[in-house]
TORKOL-4160 file (C-alpha; in steps of 0.2 Angstrom, whole numbers, padded with zeros to 4 digits, m for minus):
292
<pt num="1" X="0000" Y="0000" Z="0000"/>
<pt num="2" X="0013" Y="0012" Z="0004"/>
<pt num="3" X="0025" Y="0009" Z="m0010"/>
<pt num="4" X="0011" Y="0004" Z="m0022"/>
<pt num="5" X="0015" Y="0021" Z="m0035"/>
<pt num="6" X="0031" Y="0013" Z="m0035"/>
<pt num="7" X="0028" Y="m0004" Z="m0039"/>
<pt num="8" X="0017" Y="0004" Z="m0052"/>
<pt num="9" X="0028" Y="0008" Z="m0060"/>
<pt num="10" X="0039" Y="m0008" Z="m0062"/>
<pt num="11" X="0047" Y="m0009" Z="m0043"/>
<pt num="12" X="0048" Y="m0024" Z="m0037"/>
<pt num="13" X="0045" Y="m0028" Z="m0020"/>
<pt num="14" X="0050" Y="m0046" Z="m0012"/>
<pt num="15" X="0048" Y="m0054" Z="0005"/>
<pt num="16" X="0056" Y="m0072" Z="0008"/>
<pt num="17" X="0059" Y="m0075" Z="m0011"/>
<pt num="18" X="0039" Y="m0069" Z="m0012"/>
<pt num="19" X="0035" Y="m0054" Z="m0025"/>
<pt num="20" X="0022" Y="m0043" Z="m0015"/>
<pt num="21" X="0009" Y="m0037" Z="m0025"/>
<pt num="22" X="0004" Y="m0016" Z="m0024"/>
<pt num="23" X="m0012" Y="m0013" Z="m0019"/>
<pt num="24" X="m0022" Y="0002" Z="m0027"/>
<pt num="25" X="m0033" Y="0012" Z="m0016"/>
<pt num="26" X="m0044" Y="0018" Z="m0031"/>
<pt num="27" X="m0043" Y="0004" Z="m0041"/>
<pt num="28" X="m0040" Y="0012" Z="m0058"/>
<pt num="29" X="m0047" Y="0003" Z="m0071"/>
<pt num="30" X="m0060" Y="m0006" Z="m0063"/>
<pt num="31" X="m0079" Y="m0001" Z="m0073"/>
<pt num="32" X="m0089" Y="0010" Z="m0065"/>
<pt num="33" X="m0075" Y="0020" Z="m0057"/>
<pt num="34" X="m0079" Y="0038" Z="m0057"/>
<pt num="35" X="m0065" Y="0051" Z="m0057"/>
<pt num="36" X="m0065" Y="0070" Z="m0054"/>
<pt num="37" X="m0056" Y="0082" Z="m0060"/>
<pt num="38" X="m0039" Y="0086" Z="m0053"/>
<pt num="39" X="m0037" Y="0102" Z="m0044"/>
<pt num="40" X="m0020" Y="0111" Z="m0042"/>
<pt num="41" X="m0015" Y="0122" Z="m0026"/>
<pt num="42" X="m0001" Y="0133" Z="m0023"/>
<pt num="43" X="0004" Y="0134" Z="m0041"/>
<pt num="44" X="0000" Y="0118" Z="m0047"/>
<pt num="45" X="0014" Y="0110" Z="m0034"/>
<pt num="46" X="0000" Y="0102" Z="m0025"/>
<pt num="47" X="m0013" Y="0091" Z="m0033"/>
<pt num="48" X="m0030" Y="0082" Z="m0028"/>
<pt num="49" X="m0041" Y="0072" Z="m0035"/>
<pt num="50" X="m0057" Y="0064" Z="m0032"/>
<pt num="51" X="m0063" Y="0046" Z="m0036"/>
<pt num="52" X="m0079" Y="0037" Z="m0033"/>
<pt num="53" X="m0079" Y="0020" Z="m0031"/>
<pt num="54" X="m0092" Y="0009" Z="m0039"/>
<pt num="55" X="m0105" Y="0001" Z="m0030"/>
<pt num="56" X="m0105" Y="m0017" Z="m0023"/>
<pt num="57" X="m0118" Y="m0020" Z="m0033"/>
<pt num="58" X="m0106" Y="m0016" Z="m0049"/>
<pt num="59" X="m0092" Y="m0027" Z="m0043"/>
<pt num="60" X="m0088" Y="m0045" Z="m0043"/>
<pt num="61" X="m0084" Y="m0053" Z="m0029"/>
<pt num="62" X="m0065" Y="m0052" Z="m0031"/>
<pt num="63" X="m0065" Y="m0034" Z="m0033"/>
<pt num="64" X="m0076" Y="m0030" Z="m0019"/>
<pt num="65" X="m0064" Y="m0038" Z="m0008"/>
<pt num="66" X="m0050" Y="m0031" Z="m0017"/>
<pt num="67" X="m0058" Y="m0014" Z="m0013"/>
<pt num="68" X="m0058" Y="m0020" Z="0007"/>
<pt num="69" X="m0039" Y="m0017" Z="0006"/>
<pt num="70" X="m0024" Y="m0021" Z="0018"/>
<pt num="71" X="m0037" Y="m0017" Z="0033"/>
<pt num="72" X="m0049" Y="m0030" Z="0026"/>
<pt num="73" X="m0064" Y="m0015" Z="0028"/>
<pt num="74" X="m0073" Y="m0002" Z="0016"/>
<pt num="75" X="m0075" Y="0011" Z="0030"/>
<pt num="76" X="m0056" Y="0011" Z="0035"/>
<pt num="77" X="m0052" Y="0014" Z="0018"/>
<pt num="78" X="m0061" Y="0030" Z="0015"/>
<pt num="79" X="m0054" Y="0044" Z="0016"/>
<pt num="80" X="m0039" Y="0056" Z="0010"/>
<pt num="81" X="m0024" Y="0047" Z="0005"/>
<pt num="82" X="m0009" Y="0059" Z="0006"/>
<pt num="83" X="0007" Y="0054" Z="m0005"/>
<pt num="84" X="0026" Y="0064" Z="m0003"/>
<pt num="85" X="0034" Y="0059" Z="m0020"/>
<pt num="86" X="0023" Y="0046" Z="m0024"/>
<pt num="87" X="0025" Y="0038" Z="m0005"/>
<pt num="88" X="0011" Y="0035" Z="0004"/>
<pt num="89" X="0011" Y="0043" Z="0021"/>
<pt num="90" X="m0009" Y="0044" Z="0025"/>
<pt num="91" X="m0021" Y="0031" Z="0020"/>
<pt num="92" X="m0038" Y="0032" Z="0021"/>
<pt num="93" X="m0042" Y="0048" Z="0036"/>
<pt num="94" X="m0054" Y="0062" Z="0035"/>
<pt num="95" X="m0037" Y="0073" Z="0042"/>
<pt num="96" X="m0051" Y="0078" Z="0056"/>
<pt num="97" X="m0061" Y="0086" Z="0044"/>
<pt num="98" X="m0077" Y="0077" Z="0044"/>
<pt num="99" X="m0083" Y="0060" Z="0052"/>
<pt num="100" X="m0079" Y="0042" Z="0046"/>
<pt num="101" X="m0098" Y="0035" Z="0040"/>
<pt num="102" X="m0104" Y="0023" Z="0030"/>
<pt num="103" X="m0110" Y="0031" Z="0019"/>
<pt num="104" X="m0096" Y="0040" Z="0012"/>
<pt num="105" X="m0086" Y="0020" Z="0009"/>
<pt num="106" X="m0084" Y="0023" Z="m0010"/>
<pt num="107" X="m0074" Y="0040" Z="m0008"/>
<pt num="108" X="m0055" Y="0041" Z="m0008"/>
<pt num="109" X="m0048" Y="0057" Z="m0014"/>
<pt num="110" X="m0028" Y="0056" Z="m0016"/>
<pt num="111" X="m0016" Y="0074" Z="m0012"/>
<pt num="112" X="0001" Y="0072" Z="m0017"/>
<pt num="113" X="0015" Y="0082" Z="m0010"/>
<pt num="114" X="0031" Y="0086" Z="m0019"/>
<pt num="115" X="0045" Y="0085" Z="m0004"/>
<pt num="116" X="0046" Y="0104" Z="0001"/>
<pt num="117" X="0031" Y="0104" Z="0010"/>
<pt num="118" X="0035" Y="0094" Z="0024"/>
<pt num="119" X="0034" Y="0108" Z="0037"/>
<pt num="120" X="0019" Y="0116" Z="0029"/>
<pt num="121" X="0011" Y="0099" Z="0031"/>
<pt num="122" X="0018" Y="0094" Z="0048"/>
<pt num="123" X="0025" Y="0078" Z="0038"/>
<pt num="124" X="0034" Y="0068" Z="0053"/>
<pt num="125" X="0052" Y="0060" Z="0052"/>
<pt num="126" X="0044" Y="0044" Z="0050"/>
<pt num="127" X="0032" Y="0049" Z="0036"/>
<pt num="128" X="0017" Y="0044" Z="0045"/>
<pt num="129" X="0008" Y="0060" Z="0048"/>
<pt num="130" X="0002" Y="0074" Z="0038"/>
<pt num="131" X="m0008" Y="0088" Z="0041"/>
<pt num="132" X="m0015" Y="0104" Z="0030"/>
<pt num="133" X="m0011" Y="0119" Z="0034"/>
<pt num="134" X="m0025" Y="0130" Z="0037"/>
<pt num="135" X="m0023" Y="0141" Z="0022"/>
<pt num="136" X="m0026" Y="0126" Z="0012"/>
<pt num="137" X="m0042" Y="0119" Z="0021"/>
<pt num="138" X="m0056" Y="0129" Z="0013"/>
<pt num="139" X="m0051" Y="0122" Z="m0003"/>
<pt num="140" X="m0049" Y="0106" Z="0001"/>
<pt num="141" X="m0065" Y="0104" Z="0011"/>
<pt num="142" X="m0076" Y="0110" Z="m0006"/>
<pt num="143" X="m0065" Y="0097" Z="m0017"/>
<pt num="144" X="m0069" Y="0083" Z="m0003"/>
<pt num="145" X="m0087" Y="0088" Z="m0002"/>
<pt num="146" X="m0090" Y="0088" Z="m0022"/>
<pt num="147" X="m0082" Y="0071" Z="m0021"/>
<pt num="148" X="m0092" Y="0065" Z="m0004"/>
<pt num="149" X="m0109" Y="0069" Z="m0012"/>
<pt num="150" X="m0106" Y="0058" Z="m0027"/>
<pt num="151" X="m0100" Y="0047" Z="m0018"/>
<pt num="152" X="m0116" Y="0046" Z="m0007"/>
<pt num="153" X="m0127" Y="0044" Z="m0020"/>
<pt num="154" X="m0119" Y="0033" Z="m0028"/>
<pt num="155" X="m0121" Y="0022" Z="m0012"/>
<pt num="156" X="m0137" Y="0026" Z="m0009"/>
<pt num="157" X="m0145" Y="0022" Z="m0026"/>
<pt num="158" X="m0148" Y="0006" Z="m0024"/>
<pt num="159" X="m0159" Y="0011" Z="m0007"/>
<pt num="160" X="m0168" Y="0020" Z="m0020"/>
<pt num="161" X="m0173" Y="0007" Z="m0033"/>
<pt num="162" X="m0179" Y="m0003" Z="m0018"/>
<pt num="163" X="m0189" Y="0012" Z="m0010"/>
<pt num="164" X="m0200" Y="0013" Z="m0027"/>
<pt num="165" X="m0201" Y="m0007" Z="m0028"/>
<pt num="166" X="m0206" Y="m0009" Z="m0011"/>
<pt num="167" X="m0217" Y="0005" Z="m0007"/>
<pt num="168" X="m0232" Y="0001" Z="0002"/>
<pt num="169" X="m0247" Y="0013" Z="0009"/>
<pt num="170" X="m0242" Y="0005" Z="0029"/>
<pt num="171" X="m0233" Y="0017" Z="0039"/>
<pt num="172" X="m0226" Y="0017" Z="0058"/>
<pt num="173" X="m0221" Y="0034" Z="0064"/>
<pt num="174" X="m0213" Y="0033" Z="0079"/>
<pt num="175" X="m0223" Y="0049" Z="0086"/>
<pt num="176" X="m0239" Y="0054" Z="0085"/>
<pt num="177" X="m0250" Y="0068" Z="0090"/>
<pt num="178" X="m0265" Y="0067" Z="0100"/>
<pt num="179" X="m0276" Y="0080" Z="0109"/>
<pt num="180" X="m0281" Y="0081" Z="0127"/>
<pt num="181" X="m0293" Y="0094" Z="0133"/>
<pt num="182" X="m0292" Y="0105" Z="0120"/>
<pt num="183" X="m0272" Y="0103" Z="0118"/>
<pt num="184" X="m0258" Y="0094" Z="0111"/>
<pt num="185" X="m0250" Y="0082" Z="0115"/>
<pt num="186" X="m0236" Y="0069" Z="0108"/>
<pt num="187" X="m0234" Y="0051" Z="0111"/>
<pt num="188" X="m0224" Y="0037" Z="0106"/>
<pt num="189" X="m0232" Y="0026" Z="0094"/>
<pt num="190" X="m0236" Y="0011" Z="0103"/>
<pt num="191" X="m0240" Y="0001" Z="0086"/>
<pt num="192" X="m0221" Y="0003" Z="0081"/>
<pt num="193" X="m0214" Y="m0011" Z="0079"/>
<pt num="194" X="m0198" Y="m0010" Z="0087"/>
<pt num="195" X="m0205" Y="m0004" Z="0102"/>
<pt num="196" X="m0221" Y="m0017" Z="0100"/>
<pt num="197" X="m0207" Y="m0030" Z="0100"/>
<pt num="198" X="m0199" Y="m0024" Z="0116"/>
<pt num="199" X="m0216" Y="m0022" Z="0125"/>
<pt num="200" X="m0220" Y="m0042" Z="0120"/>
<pt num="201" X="m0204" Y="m0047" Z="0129"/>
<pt num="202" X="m0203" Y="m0035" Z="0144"/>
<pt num="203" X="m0213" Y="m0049" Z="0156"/>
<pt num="204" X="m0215" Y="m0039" Z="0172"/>
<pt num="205" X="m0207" Y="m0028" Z="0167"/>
<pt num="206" X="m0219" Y="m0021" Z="0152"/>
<pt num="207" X="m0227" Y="m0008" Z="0168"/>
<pt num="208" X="m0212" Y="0000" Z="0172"/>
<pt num="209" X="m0205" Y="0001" Z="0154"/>
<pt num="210" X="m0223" Y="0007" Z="0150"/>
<pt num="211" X="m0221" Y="0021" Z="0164"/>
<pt num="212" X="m0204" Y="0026" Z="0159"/>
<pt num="213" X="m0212" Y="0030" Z="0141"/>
<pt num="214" X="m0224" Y="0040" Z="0151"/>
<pt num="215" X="m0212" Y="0051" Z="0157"/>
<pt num="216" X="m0204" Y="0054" Z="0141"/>
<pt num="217" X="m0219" Y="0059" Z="0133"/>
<pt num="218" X="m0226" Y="0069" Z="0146"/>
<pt num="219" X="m0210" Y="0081" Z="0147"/>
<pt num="220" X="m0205" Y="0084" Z="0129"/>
<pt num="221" X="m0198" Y="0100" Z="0129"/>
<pt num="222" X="m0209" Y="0106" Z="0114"/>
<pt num="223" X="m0206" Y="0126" Z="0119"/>
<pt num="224" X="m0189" Y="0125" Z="0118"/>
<pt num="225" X="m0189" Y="0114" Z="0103"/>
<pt num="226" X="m0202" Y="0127" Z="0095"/>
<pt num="227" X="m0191" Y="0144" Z="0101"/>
<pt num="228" X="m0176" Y="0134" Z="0092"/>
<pt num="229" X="m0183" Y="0129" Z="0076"/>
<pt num="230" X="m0188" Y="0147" Z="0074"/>
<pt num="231" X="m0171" Y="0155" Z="0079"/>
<pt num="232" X="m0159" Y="0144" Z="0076"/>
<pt num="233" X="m0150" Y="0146" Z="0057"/>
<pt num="234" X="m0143" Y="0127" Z="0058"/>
<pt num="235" X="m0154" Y="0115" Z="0049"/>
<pt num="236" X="m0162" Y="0100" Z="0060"/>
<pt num="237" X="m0153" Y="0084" Z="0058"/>
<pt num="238" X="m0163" Y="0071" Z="0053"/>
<pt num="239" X="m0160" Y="0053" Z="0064"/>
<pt num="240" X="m0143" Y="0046" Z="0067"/>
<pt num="241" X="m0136" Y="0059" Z="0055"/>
<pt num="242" X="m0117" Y="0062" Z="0061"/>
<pt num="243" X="m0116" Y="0049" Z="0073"/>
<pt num="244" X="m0114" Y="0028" Z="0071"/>
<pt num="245" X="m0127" Y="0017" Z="0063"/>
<pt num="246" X="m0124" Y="0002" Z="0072"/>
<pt num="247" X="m0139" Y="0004" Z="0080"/>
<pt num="248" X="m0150" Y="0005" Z="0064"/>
<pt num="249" X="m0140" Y="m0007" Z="0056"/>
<pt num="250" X="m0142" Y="m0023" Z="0071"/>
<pt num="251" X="m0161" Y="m0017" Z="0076"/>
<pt num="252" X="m0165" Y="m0016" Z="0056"/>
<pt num="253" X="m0161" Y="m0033" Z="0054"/>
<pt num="254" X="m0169" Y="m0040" Z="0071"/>
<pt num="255" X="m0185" Y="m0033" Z="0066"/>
<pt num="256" X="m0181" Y="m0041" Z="0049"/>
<pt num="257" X="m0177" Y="m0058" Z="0057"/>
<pt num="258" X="m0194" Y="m0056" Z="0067"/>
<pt num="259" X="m0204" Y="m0053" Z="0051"/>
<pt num="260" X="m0199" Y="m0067" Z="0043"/>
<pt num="261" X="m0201" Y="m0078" Z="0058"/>
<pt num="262" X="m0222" Y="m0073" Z="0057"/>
<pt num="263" X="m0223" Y="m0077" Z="0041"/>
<pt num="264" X="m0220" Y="m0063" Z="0032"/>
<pt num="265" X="m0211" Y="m0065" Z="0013"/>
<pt num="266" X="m0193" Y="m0057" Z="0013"/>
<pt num="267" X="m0200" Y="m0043" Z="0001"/>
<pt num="268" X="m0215" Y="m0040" Z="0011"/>
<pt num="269" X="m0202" Y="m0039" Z="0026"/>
<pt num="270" X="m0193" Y="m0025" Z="0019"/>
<pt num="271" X="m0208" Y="m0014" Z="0013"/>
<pt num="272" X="m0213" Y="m0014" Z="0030"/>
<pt num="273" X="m0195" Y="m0009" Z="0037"/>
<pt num="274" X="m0195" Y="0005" Z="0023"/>
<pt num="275" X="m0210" Y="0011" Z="0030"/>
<pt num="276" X="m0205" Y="0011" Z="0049"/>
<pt num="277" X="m0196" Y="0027" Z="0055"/>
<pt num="278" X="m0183" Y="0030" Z="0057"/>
<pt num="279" X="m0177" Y="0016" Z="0044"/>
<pt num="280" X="m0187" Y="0026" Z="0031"/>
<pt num="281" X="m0171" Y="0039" Z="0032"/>
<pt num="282" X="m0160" Y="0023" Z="0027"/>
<pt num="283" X="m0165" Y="0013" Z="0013"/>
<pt num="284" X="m0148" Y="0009" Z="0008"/>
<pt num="285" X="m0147" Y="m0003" Z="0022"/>
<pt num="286" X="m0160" Y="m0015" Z="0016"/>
<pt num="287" X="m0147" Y="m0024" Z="0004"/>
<pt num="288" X="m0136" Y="m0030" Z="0018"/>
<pt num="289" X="m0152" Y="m0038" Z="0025"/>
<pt num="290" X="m0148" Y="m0061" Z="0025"/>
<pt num="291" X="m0162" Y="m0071" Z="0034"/>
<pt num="292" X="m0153" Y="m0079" Z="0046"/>
């Protein structure tokens, strides 16, 4: 991985009489690839590029695990990939700029450095850190947005194509409002089915977890909630967005297990996951979905 420019280029790399073979973290030449166009900084000197990976969908089985690289994972892979001289120092990190997701797995944008820049860049003695300086950051956070976007569409297109093939009229909000005395109120859908699910298995404990719930509906800071919609300028996340989906991924597929358990074809399974919020926001995951 480090060397692999090199080897590129006709290096040859042994270990115990073995030839190691370079591992390319964009994986030129594969179909499907999508590259943007290079940009140039400090008079041309530096160069970035963008590239979009194809989806799984678009690979064989070879060159999907080929893309999992020398950390045998998508999501460690993505990233910046900074090279001094065609030597990799950086592979696959965000350089503190945004958030390791899922989402963004097919995006890998490459930055190489020629070798008078190692202050600039805080480039270490062992060539194992880099940093950008901060005149450079505006710029490179647009480039990596541009290529980020793509690359989250690109991912999310086959979430998509299932959301139109499986669209049904059956939806489970996990809120609903109700009125009380001539006002509003907000409860938790008791019909979801995640929470039904918990609620079937709680035993003696269903009260309790039933009075907890109470609690949380009764003191739902809607004033504050309302003053901040109306004077805050930053947009309202929707669920999960910036943090892990772990937990969307592993209940998704438990309520998906259940589903099929009563009966319930694998199709059918997934229109009514596609129609349960929050998995509504996430279509993209259904793919991953194996009845186990």
């Amino acid at each position: 991985m480090v060397f692999h420019k090199f080897m590129d280029d006709g290096l040859k790399i042994y270990f115990r009489d073995r030839i190691v073979k370079s591992w390319d973290p964009f994986m030129i030449g594969v179909e499907g690839l999508q590259t943007k166009p290079e940009s140039r900084l400090e008079g041309g000197s530096i160069k970035i590029k963008g590239f979009v990976l194809p989806h799984r969908s678009k690979l064989s089985v070879e060159e999907y695990n080929y893309g999992k690289g020398p950390k045998d994972s998508w999501t460690s892979h993505q990233g910046f990939y900074v090279y001094r001289n065609k030597r990799l120092l950086v592979a696959g990190d965000w350089l503190g700029l945004f958030k390791r997701e899922v989402h963004y797995d097919l995006c890998r944008i490459q930055i190489d450095l020629p070798n008078n820049f190692d202050s600039d860049w805080q480039i270490d003695i062992k060539k194992s850190i880099a940093r950008p300086p901060a005149i450079y950051k505006e710029p490179i956070l647009a480039i990596a947005k541009e290529a980020r976007n793509q690359a989250v569409e690109v991912y999310r297109h086959k979430g998509k194509v299932l959301k139109r093939k499986l669209a049904s009229d059956e939806y489970f909000p996990f809120w609903e409002e109700r009125a009380r005395h001539g006002k509003r109120f907000y409860k938790i859908n008791r019909k979801h089915p995640l929470l039904n699910e918990l609620l079937s298995k709680s035993g003696d404990l269903k009260k309790e977890i039933e009075k907890v719930i109470q609690f949380i509906e009764e003191t739902i800071p809607v004033p504050l909630i309302t003053l901040q919609e109306s004077e805050n300028e930053k947009p309202h996340g929707q669920p999960f967005e910036g943090i892990d989906h772990n937990a969307i991924r592993e209940t998704m597929q438990r309520l998906f297990n259940s589903f099929v358990s009563s009966g319930l074809s694998v199709e059918k399974a997934k229109a009514r996951i596609l129609n349960t919020e929050p998995y509504n926001f996430y279509p993209e995951y259904l793919e991953f979905l194996t009845n186990e």
